[in-house]
Legacy VTK file of the C-alpha trace (Angstrom):
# vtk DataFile Version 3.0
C-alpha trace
ASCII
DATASET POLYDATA
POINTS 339 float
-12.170 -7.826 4.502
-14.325 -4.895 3.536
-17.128 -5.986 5.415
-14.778 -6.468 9.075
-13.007 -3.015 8.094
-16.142 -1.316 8.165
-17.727 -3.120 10.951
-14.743 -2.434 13.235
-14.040 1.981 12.001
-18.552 1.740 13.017
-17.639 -0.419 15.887
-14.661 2.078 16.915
-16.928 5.451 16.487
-19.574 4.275 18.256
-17.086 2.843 21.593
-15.882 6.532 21.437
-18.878 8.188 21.760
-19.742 6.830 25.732
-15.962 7.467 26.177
-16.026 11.520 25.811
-12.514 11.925 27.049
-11.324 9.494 24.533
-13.277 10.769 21.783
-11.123 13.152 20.311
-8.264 11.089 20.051
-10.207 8.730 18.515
-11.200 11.172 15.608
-8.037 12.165 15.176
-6.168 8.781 14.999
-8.680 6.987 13.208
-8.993 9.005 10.343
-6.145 8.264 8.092
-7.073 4.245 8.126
-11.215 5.001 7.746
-9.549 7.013 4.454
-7.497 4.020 3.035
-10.788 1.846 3.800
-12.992 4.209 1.736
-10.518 4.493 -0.669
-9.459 0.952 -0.952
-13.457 0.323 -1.084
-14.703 2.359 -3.865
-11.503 0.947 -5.545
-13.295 -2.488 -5.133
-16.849 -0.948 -6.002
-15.286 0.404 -9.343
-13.868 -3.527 -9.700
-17.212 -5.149 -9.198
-20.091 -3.333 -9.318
-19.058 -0.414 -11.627
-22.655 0.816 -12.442
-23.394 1.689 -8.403
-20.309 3.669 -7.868
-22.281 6.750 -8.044
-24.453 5.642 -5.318
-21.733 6.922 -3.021
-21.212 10.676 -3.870
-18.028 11.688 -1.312
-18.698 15.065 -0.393
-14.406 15.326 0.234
-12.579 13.271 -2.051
-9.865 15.307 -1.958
-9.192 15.125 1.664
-10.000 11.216 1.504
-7.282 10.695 -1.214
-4.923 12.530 1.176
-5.282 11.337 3.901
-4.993 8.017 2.650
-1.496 8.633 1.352
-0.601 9.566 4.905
-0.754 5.694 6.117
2.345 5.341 4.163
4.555 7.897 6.014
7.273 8.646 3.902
6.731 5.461 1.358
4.265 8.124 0.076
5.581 7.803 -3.830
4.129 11.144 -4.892
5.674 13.137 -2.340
8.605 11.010 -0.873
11.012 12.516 1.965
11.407 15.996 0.353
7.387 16.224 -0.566
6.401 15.228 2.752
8.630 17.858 4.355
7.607 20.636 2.138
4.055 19.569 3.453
5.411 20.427 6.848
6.906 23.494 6.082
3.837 24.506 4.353
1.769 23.650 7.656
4.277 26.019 9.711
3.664 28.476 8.266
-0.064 28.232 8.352
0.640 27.779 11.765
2.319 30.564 12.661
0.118 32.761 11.029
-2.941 31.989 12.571
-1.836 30.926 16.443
-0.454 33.022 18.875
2.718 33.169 19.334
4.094 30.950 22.493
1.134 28.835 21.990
1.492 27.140 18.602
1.196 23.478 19.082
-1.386 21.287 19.961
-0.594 17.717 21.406
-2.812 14.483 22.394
0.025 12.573 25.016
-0.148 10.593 27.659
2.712 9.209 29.824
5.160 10.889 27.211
3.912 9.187 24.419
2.538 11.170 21.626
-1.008 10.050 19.814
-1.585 13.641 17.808
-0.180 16.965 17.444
-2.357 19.811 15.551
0.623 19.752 12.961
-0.189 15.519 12.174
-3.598 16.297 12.529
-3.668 18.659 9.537
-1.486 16.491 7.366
-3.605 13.301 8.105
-6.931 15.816 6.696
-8.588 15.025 10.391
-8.185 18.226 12.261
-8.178 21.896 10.657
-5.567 25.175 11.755
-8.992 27.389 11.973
-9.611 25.074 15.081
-6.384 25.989 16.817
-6.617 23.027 18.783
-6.671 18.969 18.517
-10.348 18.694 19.051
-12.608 17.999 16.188
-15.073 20.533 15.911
-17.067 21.792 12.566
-14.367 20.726 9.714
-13.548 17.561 11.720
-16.793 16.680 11.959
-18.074 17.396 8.146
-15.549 15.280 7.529
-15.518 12.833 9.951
-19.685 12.202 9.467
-18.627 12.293 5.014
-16.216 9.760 5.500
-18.376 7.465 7.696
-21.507 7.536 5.524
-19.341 6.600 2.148
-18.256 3.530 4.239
-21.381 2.583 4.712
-22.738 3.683 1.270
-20.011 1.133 0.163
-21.234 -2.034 2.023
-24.477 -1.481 1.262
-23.741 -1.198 -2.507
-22.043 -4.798 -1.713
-25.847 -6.027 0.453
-24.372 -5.212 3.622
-25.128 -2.556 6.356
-22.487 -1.957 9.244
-22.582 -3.923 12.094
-21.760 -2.092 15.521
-20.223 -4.452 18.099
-19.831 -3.436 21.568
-16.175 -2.687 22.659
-14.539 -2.846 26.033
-13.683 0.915 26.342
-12.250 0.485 30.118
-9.552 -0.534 27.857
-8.148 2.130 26.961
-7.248 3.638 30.420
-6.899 7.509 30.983
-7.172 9.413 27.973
-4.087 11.342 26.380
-4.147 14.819 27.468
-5.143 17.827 25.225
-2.436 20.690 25.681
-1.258 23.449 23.922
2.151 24.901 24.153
5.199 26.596 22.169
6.358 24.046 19.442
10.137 25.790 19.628
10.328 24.790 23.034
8.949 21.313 22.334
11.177 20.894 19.903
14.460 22.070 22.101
14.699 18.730 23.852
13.519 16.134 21.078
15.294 14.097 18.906
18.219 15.275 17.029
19.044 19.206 17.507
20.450 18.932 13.229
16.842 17.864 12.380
14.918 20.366 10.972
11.348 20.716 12.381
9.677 20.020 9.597
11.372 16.345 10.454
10.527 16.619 14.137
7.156 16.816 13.051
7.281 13.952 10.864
8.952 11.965 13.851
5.704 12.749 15.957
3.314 11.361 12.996
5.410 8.288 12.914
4.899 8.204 17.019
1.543 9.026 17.059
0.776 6.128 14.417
2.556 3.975 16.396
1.125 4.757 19.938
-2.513 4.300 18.237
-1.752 0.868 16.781
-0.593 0.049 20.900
-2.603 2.417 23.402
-6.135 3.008 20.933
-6.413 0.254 18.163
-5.237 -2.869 19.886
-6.856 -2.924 23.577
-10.018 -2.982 22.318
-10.032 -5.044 19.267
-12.785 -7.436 20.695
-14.113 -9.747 17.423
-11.671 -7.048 14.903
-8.431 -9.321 15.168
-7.420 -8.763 11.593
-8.845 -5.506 10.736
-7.126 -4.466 14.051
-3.483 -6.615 12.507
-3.778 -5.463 9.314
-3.630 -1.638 10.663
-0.999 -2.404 12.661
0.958 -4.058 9.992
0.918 -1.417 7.724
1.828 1.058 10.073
5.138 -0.836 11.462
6.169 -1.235 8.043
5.870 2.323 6.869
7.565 3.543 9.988
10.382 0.883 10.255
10.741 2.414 6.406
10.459 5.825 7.597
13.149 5.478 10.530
15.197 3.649 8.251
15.202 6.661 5.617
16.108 9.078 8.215
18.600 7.358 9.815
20.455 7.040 6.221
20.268 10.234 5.632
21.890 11.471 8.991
24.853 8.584 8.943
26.744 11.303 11.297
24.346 10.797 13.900
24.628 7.271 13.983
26.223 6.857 17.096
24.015 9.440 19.318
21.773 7.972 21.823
18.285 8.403 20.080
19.774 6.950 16.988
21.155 3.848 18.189
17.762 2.745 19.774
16.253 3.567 16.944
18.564 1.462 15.149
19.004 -1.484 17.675
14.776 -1.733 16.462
15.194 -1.364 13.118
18.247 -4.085 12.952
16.352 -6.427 15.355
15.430 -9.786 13.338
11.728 -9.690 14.277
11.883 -5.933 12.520
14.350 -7.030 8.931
11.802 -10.293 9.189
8.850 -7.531 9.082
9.600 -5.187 6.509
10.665 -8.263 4.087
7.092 -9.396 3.834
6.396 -6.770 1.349
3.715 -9.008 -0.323
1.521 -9.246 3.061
1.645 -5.057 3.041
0.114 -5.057 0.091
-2.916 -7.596 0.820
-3.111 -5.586 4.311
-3.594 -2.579 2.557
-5.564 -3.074 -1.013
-8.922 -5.575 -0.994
-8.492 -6.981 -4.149
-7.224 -10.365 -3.713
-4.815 -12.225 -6.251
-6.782 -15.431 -8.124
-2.961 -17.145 -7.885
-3.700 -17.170 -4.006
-4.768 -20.637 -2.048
-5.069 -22.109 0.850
-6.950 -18.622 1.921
-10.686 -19.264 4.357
-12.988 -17.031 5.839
-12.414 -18.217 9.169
-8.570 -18.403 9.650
-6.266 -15.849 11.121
-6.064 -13.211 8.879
-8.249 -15.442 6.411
-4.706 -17.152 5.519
-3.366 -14.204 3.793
0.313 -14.520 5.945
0.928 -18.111 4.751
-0.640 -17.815 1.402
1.931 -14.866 0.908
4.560 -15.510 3.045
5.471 -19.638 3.037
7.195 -20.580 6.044
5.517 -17.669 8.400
2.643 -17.874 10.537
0.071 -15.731 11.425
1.011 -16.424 15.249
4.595 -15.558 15.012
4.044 -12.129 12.504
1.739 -11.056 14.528
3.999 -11.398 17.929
6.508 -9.576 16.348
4.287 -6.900 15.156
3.554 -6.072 18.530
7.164 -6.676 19.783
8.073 -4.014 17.267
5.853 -1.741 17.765
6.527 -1.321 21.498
9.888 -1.503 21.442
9.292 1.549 18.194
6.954 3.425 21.358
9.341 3.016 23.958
12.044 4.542 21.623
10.916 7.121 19.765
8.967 8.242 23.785
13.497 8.383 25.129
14.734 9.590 22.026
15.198 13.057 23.616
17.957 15.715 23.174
21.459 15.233 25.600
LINES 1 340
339 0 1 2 3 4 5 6 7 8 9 10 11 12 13 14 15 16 17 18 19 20 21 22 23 24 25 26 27 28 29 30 31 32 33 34 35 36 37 38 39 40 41 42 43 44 45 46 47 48 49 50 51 52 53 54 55 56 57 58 59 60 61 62 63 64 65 66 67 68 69 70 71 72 73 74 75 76 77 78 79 80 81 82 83 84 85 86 87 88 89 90 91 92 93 94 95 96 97 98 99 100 101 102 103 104 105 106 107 108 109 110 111 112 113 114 115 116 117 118 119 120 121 122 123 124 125 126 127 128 129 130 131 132 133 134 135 136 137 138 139 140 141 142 143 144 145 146 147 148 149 150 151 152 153 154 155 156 157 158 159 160 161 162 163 164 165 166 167 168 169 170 171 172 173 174 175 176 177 178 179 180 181 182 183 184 185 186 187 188 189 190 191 192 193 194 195 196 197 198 199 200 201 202 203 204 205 206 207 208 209 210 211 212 213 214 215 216 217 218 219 220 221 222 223 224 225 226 227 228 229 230 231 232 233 234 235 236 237 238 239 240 241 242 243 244 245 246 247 248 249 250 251 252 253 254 255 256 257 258 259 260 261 262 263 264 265 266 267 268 269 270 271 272 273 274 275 276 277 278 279 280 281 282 283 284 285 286 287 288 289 290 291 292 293 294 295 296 297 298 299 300 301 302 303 304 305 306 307 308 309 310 311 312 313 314 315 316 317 318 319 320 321 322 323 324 325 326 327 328 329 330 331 332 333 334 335 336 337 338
């Protein structure tokens, strides 16, 4: 799994780099999943080969750790709901300090569907305020250039180098657009007006995830079919989560238009059959497979891992809803717009 992870974040980098209108996006998007891969590697390095762990030296550690926490929204169990909104309110103020006023918000959207704003960009550890814009420049690519060599610093420790596969980039259609504008006045239209913005911007990291997974990850996925599932996996699950946890804890907004879509998605059966398969989250997210698990090969879907976990599911049907879900997520959170 290491090995196709790492294949697929070289295969990604390099399909972005003949696509310059995409490539910012890309950056931005990928980051928080090429942080869970490094991290979830040198967890496996540590496991295995413990003496050539200090072959791969990461320059920003730190930010990797981060970053990786992002991928789990507000399933985050150091920070939780409140920790991940302080985070928020911490990056508005940053914010307002350092843009000009009227023009505080940076935004990667296309058709009305958010990928990135400058706000989930910092919290994700892929973009930095001193840019005062969405696209990666000297911090994002430091880091971007640290975290991609201590990927491949961690296959090779395992005999391996990265493997770059050529991806259909036509794919991905017109590029999300790159504009700047006044967050207030963003914000006067979206969602609910009793959210706080520190929410609203949550909301748009829980978009943005799930727009990648759809409009960024999946169209292009060429030979990646399970690195490319088991991204997409963990994201609907920590955002059904997410959604869920807001929704509870606004249960006098249950009946307003945003809400109830949201909810009609989170109620559907393909979404309760989704977030109940906690034990395939956990082999989509960590490497280190159980010894108690059979029936696993290198060349099935998902190398078995749905029905070694999950008896009675298939890797056909789980992965059909994932992408049921995940639309019908886009298509919601896109309408879920002030009355």
């Amino acid at each position: 799994m290491l090995q196709d992870d790492i294949n697929w974040i070289a295969s990604m980098g390099e399909a972005s780099q003949s696509n310059p209108q995409w490539k910012g996006i890309i950056g931005l998007v990928l980051t928080p999943h090429m942080a869970r891969i490094v991290h979830e590697g040198m967890v496996l390095l540590w496991r295995r080969r413990p003496t050539q762990v200090q072959a791969v030296a990461l320059k920003f550690a730190p930010q990797i750790e981060a970053a990786r926490h992002t991928v789990k929204l507000l399933d985050d169990t150091k920070k939780l709901y409140e920790g991940v909104i302080q985070d928020f309110e911490r990056i508005d103020g940053e914010h307002s300090n350092a843009w000009s006023p009227g023009r505080n918000f940076g935004m990667g959207i296309r058709d009305g569907r958010v990928f990135s704003t400058s706000r989930s960009s910092e919290f994700q550890q892929s973009g930095r305020l001193a840019e005062r814009r969405i696209v990666p420049h000297d911090y994002s690519k430091r880091f971007g250039y640290d975290i991609g060599r201590a990927a491949a610093l961690i296959l090779r420790q395992f005999g391996h180098a990265p493997q770059f596969t050529p991806l259909p980039v036509k794919q991905w259609g017109e590029a999300p657009s790159e504009i700047t504008l006044d967050r207030a006045g963003y914000y006067e239209t979206r969602f609910e007006p009793e959210f706080p913005t520190a929410l609203k911007d949550v909301l748009c990291v829980i978009e943005g995830s799930v727009n990648s997974c759809l409009h960024a990850f999946k169209p292009v996925e060429g030979p990646f079919t399970n690195p490319v599932f088991r991204v997409q996996f963990v994201t609907v699950s920590h955002a059904l989560n997410a959604l869920d946890e807001v929704r509870n804890r606004y249960p006098q907004l249950a009946e307003t238009p945003g809400m109830v879509r949201i909810s009609s998605v989170i109620d559907s059966s393909e979404a309760v059959n989704l977030r109940s398969l906690r034990k395939l989250r956990n082999r989509c997210m960590h490497y280190l497979i159980p010894p108690t698990l059979s029936g696993l090969g290198e060349h099935l879907p998902l190398y078995g891992l749905v029905e070694s976990t999950c008896p009675g599911q298939s890797f056909e049907i789980v992965d059909a809803e994932v992408q049921l879900v995940l639309a019908a997520l886009s298509d919601a959170l896109r309408s879920w717009k002030q009355k």
